[in-house]
C-alpha positions as a Markdown table, in Angstrom:
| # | Residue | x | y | z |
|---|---|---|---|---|
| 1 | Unk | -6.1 | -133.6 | 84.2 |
| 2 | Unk | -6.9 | -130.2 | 83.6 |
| 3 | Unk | -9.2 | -129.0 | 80.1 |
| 4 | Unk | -7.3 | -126.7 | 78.0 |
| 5 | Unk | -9.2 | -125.7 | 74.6 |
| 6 | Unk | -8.4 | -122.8 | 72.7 |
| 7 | Unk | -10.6 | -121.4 | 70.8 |
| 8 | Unk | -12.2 | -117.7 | 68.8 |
| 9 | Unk | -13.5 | -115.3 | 71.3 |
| 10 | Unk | -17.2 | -115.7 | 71.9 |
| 11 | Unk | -20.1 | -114.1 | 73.9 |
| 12 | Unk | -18.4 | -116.1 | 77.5 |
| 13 | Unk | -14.9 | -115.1 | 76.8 |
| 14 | Unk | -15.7 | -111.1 | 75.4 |
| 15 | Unk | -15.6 | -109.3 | 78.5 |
| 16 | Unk | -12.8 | -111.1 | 79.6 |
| 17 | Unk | -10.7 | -110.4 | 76.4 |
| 18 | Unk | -12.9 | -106.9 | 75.9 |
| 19 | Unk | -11.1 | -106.0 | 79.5 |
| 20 | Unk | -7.7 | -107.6 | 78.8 |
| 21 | Unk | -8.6 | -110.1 | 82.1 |
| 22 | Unk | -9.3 | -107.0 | 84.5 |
| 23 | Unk | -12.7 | -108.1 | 85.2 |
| 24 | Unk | -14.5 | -106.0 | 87.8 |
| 25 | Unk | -12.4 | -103.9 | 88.4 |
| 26 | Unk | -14.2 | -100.8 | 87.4 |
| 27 | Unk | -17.3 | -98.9 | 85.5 |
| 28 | Unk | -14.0 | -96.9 | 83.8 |
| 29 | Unk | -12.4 | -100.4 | 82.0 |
| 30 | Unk | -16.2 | -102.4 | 81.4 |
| 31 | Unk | -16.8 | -98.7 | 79.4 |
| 32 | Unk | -13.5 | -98.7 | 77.1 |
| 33 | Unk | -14.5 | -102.9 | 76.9 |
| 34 | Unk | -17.7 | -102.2 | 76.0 |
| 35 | Unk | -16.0 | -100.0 | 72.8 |
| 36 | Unk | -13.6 | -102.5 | 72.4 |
| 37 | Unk | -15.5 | -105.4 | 71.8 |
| 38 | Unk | -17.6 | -103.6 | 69.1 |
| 39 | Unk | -14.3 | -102.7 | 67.3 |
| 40 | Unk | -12.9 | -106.4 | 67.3 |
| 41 | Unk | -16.4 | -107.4 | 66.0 |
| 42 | Unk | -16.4 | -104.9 | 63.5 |
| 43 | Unk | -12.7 | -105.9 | 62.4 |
| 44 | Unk | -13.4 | -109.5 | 61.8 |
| 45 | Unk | -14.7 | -109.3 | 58.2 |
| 46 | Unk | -11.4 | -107.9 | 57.5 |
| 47 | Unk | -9.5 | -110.6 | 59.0 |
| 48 | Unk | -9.1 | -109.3 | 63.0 |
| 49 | Unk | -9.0 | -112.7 | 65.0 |
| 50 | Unk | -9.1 | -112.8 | 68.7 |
| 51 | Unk | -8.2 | -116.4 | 70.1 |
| 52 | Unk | -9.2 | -117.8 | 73.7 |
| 53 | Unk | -7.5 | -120.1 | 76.0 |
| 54 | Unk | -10.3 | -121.5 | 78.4 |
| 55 | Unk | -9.4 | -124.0 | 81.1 |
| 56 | Unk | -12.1 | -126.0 | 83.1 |
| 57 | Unk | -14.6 | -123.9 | 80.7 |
| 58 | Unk | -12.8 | -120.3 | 82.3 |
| 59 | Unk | -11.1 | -118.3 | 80.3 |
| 60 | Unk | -7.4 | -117.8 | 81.3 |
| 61 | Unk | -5.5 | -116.4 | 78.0 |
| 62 | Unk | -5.6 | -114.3 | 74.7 |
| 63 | Unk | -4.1 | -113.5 | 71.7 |
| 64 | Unk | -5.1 | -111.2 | 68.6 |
| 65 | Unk | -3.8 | -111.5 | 65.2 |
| 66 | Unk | -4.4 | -109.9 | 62.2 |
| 67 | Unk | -3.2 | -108.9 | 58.5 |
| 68 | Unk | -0.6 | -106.5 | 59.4 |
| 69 | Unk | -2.2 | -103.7 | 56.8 |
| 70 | Unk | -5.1 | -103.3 | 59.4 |
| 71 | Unk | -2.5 | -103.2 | 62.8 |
| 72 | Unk | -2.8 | -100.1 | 64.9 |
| 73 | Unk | 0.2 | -101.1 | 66.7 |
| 74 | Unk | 2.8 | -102.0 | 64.1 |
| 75 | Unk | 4.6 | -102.8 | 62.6 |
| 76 | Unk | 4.3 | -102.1 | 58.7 |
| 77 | Unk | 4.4 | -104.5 | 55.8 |
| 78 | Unk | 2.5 | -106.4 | 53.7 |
| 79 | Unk | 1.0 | -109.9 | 53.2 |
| 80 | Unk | 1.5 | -110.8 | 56.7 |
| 81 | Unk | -0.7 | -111.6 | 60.0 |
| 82 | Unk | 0.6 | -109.4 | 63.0 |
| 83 | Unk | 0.6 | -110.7 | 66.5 |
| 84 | Unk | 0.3 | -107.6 | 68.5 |
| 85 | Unk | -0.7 | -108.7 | 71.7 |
| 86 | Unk | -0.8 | -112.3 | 73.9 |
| 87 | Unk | -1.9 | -112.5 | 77.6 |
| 88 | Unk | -1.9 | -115.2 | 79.8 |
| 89 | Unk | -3.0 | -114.8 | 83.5 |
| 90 | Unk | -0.2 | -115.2 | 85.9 |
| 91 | Unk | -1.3 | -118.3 | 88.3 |
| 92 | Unk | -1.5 | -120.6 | 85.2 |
| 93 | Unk | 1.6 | -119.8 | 83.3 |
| 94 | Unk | 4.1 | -122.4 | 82.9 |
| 95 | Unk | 1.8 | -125.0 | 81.2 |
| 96 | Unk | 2.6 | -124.0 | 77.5 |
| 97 | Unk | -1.1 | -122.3 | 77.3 |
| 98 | Unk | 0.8 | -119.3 | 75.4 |
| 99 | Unk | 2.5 | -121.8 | 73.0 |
| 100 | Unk | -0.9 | -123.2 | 72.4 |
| 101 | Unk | -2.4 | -120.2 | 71.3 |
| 102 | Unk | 0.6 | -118.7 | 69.4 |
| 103 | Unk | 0.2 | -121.9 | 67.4 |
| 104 | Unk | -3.8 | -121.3 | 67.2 |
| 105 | Unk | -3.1 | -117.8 | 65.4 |
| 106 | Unk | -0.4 | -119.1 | 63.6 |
| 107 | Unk | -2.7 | -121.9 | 61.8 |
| 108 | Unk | -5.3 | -118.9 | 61.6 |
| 109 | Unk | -2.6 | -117.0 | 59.7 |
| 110 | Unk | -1.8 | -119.7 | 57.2 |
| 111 | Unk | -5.5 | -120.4 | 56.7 |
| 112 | Unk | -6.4 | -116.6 | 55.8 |
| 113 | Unk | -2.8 | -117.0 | 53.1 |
| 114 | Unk | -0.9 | -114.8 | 54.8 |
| 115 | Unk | 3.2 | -114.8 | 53.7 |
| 116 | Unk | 4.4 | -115.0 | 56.9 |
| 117 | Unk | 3.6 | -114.3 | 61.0 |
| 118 | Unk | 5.8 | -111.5 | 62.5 |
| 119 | Unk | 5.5 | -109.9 | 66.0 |
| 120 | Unk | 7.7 | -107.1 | 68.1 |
| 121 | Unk | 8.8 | -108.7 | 71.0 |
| 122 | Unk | 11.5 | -107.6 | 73.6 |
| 123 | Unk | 14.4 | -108.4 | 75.1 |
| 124 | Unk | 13.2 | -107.9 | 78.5 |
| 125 | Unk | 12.2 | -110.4 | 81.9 |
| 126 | Unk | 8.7 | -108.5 | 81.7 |
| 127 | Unk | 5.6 | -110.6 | 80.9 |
| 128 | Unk | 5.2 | -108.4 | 77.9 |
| 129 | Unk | 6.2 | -110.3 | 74.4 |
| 130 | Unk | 9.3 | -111.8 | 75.3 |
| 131 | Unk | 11.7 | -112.5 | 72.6 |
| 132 | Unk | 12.6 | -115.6 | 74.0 |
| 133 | Unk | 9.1 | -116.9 | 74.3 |
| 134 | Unk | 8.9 | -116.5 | 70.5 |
| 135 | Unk | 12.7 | -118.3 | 69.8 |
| 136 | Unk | 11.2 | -121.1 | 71.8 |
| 137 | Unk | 8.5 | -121.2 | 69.5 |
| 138 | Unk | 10.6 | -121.2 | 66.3 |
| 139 | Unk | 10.4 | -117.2 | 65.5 |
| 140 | Unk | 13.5 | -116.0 | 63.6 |
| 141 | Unk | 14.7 | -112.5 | 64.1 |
| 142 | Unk | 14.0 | -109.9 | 60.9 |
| 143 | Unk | 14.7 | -106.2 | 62.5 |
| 144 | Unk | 16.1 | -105.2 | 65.9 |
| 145 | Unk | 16.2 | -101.9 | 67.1 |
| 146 | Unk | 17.7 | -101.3 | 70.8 |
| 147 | Unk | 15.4 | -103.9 | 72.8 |
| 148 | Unk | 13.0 | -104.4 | 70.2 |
| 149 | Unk | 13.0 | -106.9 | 67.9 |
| 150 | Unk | 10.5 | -107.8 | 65.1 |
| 151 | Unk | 9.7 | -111.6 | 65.2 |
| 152 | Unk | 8.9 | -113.5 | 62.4 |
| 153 | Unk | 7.9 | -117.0 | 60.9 |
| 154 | Unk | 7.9 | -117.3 | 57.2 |
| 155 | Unk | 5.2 | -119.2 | 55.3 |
| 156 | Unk | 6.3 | -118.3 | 52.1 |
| 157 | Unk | 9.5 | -117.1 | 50.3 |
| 158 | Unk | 7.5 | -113.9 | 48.6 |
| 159 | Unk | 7.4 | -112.8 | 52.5 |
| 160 | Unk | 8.6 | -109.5 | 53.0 |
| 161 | Unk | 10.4 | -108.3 | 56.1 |
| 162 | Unk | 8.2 | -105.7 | 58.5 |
| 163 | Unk | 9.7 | -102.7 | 59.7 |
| 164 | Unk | 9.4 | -100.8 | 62.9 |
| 165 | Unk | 7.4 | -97.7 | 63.3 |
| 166 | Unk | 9.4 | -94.3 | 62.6 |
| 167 | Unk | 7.6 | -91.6 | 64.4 |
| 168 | Unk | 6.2 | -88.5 | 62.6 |
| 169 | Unk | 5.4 | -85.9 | 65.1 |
| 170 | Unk | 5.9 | -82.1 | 64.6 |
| 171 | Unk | 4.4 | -79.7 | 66.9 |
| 172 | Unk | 2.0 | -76.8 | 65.4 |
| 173 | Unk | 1.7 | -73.9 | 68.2 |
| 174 | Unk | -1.8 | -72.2 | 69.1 |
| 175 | Unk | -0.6 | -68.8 | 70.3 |
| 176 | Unk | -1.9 | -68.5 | 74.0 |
| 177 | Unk | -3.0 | -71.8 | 74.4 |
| 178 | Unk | -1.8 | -75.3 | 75.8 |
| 179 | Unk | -1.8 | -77.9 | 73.1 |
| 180 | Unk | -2.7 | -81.6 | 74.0 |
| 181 | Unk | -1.9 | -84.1 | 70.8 |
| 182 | Unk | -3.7 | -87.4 | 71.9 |
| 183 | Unk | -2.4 | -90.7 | 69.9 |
| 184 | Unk | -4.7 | -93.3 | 70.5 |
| 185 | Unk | -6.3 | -96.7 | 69.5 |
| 186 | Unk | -9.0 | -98.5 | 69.9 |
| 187 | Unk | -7.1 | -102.2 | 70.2 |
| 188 | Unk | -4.8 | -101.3 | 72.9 |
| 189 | Unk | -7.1 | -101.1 | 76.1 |
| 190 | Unk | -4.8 | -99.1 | 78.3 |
| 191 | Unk | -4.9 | -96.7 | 75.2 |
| 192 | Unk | -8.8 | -96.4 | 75.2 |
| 193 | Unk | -8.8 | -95.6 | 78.7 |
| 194 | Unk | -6.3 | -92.9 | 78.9 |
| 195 | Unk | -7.5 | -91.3 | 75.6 |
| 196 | Unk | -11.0 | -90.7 | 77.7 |
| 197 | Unk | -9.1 | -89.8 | 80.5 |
| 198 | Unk | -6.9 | -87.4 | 78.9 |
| 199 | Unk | -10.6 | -85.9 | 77.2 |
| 200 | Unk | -11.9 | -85.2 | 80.6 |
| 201 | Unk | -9.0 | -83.7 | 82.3 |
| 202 | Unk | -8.9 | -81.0 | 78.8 |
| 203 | Unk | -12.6 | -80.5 | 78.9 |
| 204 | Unk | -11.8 | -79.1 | 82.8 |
| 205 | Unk | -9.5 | -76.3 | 82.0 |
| 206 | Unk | -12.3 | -75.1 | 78.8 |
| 207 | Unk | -10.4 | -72.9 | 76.1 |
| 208 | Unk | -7.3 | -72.4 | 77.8 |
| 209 | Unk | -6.4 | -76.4 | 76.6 |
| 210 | Unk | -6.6 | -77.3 | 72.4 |
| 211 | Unk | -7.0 | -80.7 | 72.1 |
| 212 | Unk | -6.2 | -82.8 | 68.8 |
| 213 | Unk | -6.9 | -86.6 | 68.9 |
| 214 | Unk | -4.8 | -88.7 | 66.2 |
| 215 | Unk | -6.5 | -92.1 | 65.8 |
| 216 | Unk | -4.6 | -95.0 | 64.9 |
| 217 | Unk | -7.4 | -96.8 | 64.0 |
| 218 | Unk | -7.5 | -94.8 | 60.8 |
| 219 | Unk | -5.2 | -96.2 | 58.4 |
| 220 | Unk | -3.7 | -92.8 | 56.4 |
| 221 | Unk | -3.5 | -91.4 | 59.8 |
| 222 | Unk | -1.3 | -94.2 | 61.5 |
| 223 | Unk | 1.3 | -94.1 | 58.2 |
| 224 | Unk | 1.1 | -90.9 | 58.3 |
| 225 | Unk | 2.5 | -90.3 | 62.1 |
| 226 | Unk | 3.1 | -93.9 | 63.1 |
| 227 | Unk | 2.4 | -93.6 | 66.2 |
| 228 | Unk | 0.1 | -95.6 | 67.9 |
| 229 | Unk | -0.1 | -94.0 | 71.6 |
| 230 | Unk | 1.1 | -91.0 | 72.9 |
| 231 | Unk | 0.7 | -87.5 | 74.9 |
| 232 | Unk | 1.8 | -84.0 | 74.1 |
| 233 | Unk | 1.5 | -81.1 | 76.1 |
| 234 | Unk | 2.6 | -77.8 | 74.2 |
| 235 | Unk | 4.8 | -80.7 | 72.1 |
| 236 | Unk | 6.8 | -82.4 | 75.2 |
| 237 | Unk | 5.6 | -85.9 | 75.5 |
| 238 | Unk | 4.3 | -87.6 | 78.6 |
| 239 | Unk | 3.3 | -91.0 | 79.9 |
| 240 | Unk | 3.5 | -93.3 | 82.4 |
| 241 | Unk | 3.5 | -96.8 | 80.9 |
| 242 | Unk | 0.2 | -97.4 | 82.4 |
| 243 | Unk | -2.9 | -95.3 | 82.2 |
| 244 | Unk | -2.3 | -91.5 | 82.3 |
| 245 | Unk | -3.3 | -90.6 | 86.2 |
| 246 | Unk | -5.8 | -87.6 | 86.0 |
| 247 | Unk | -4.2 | -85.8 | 88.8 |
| 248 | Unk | -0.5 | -86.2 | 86.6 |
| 249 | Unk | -1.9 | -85.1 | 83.7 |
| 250 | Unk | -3.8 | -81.9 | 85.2 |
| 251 | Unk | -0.2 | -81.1 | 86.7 |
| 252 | Unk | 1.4 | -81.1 | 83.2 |
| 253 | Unk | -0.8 | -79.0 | 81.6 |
| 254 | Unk | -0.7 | -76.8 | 84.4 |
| 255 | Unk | 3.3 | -76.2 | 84.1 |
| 256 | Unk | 2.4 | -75.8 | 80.1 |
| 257 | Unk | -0.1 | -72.9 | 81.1 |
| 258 | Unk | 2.5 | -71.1 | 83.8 |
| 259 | Unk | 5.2 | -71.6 | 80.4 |
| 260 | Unk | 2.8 | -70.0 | 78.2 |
| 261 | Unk | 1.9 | -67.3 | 80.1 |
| 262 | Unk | 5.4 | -66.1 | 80.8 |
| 263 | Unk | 5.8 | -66.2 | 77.3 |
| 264 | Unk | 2.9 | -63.7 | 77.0 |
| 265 | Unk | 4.8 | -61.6 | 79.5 |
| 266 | Unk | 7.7 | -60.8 | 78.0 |
């Protein structure tokens, strides 16, 4: 019979959380892991816990929770812990490993006081935070919003219902130039790596590109925009779901420039 224990992150199971289970795969994810890991040590005195399924002594599973009012990722409230993320690896699903830690971050949560445990999850057949993964594991539903739903199990009846994010983005102009707003964060890891990407690509075309970083992981400025990842060029967002691609973003700034400049023409 097979070992499951899960347990806190620790020096064997860092890299693999640090990487979000894309070990080896490149110098570009160890780096953002590497920045990562310092960031949920640095976050655990403030109640950040990262939780670690390991099977046969490997690590196969993760999941972070944490009081809500320190979230990058949403959504808002108070007095609750937030699940913002859980991973397990494809070739062991199936064997309740997420159930098990769900219910590991969920005892962490009542330990640490917290009113409640909420979560968005959606109503998808991706891998992502399926609602249904979190009915089966006795989740109630507090907000929906399209696809999105906010998940929650209450504690205690001074709980509070979270609410989703409302975006506050307004585009400010630099005459002649291309404007690149950056949202980033340093939790989500497909977030750290695109905000370095999208750094790069602006440092290549020198003053023609301004770019302004907003980072979540300041508190008054996620209120303030709510908006934990996104792209701008000259104030038309961008993305990809994955990573921005260097070579994609270089062509959107490009069409920004050849806009700009015909405005200059007229």
């Amino acid at each position: 019979m097979s070992v499951l224990e899960v347990r806190d992150i620790d020096a064997c199971s860092e890299y693999f959380v640090g990487t979000c289970s894309h070990v080896g795969e490149s110098e570009e994810i160890d780096a953002c892991a590497r920045k990562r890991v310092a960031w949920l040590r640095q976050m655990y005195d403030r109640g950040l816990r990262a939780k670690v399924a390991m099977l046969e002594g490997n690590p196969v599973g993760f999941i972070y929770v944490m009081p809500i009012g320190i979230c990058p990722w949403g959504p808002i409230g108070q007095g609750l812990a937030v699940v913002p993320c859980l991973w397990v690896l494809n070739e062991v699903r199936g064997r309740g490993i997420g159930s098990r830690l769900l219910a590991a971050a969920e005892e962490d949560a009542r330990q640490q006081g917290r009113t409640g445990i909420a979560a968005v999850a959606y109503q998808h057949d991706f891998w992502f935070m399926p609602v249904s993964f979190f009915e089966i594991c006795g989740f109630s539903h507090a907000k929906r919003r399209a696809k999105e739903v906010i998940v929650w199990k209450v504690f205690d009846s001074s709980a509070e219902a979270p609410r989703f994010l409302e975006r506050n983005y307004h585009f400010r102009p630099v005459e002649g130039k291309v404007v690149l707003d950056l949202f980033w964060n340093t939790f989500c890891q497909t977030s750290l790596v695109e905000a370095q990407r999208v750094r790069e690509v602006a440092a290549e075309f020198e003053d023609s590109v301004v770019l302004k970083e907003y980072c979540a992981d300041d508190r008054a400025t996620f209120c303030l925009h709510q908006i934990p990842r996104a792209i701008f060029v000259n104030g038309k967002e961008i993305g990809w779901g994955y990573e921005a691609p260097k070579d994609g973003m270089r062509a959107a700034i490009r069409q920004a420039e050849s806009a700009v400049a015909g405005l200059g023409e007229r």
